[in-house]
N, C-alpha and C positions, 0 to 999 in steps of 0.2 A: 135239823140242819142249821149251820149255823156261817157267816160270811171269815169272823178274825177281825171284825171290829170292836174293840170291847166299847160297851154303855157306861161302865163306872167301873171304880174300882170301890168293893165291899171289903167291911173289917169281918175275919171267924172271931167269933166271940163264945162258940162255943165246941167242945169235940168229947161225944159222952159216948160210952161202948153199947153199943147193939147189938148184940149176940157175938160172931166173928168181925163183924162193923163197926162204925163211925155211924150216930149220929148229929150233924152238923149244922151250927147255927151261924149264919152270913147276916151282919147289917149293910142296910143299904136303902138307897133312897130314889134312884131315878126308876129302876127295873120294877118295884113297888108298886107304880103307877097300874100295873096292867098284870097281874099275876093271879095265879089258878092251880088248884090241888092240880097237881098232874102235870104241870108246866115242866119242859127241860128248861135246865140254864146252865150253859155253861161256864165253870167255878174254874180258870185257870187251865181254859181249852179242853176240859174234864166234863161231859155231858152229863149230868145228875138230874134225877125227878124231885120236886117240891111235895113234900109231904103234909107243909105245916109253913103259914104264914100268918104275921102281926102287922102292926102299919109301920115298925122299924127297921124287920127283917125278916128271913123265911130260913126254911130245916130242910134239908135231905140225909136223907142213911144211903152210905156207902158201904158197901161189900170187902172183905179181907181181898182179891182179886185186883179191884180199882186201887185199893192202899201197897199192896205190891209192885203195880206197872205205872206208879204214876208218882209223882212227886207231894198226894195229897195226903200221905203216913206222915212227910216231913213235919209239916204246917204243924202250927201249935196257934192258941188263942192269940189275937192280936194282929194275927199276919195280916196285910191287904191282899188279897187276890181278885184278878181282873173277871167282870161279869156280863156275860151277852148273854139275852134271850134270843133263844129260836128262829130263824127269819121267817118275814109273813110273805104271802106269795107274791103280793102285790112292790114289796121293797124292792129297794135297788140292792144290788149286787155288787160293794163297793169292793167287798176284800175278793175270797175266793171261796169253794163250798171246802167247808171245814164240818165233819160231823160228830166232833168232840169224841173221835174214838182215839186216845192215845196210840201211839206203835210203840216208841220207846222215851225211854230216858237222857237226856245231853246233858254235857256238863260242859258249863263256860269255861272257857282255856284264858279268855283276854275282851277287853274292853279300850277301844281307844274313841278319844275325844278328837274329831276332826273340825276341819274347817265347817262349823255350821251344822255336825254331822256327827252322829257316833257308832262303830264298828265293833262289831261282837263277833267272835270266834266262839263255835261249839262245838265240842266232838262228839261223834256220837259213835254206835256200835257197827263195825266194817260190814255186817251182813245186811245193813239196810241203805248201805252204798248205790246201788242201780234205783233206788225209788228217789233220791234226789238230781237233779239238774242245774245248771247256769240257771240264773235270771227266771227258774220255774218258784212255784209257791209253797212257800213251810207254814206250817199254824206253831209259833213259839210260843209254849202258855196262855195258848190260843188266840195270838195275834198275827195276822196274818201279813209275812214277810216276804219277802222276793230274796231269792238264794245269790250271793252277788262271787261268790268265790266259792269252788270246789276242790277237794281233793279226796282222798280213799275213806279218810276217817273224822274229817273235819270240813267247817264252812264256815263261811262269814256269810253276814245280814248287815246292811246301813240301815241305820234309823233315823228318821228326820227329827226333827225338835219336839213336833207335832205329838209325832207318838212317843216320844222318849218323855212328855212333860204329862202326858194322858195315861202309861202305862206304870207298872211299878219296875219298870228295865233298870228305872234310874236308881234305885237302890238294891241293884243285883252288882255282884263282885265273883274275880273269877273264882271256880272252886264253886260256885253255885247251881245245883243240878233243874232242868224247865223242864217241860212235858211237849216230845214233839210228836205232830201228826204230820205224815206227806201226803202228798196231792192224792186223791183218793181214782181222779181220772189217772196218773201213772200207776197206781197200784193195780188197776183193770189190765191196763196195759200190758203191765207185766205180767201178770196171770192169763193175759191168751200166749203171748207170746212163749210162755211157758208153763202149759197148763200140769203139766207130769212133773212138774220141781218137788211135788211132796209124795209121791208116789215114786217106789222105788223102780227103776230101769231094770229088766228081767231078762237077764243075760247068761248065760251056759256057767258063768262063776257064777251067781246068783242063786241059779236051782242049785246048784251042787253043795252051794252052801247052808243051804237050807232044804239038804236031805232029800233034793231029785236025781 
């Protein structure tokens, strides 16, 4: 589990095939401090296991699955992408729980530079419209933002200086696709609320249709 505060931003510096995988090489330098075969870290709100570290950097393989639902196929050597370890149980809880499980895909529509301030527009796919909120929590690239405008297919997020000068948002432009995760407490929610959304409703058209 992880809070949406990134620790660094790491260089890939390397991406070699693994069977239908990515195995991937991150430098970096603060998260170093304290690392372990077996550690998650998450690479750009993307939850990966370390298979393999040096005192520069560390490796994880990713599966053809995570490179289809995630923005981590895009990446090419060089890219920065932002890096948290795992939180400890004892931490504070600055962002929100973020568990590095991607839902979908967004693409940035707009960026504006405000007073002291800057504003992102994302869209994202209309069937995952009920799991966002006003003012509720998104993990963008696994940074963890407050939704500040809604509508069916799109949002905005303000960013403060703070994180806009710590993340790599600042060298995002529109036409740029992120990796988003939503609150994982609405995603419960929504699943009591409608536990039979993925099971079909069995109705007199229903048997008939299927030969009762």
């Amino acid at each position: 589990m992880f809070t949406g505060l990134v620790e660094e931003i790491g260089k890939l510096t390397a991406m070699q095939p693994s069977g239908s995988g990515l195995r991937c090489t991150v430098n970096a330098r603060e998260i170093l401090q304290d690392i372990h075969i077996g550690d998650s870290i998450a690479i750009n709100g993307i939850c990966q296991t370390v298979v393999a570290f040096t005192t520069q950097s560390f490796s994880f393989d990713t599966v053809a699955e995570t490179l289809s639902k995630t923005t981590l196929g895009q990446l090419r050597t060089g890219h920065p992408v932002h890096l948290e370890r795992a939180l400890k149980a004892e931490s504070r809880l600055g962002g929100h729980f973020v568990l590095g499980h991607v839902d979908t895909v967004g693409t940035i529509t707009s960026i504006r530079s405000l007073n002291g301030s800057f504003e992102m527009r994302i869209a994202f796919p209309l069937e995952f419209s009920q799991l966002i909120v006003p003012v509720g929590s998104i993990a963008i690239d696994g940074v963890s933002l407050t939704v500040a405008e809604l509508d069916d297919s799109s949002f905005t997020v303000a960013i403060i200086p703070h994180t806009w000068n710590s993340t790599v948002f600042s060298e995002k432009k529109s036409g740029d696709m992120v990796n988003l995760e939503f609150d994982i407490l609405g995603k419960y929610v929504q699943r009591m609320l409608n536990p039979y959304k993925s099971t079909p409703k069995i109705t007199e058209t229903w048997l008939k249709e299927h030969g009762f």
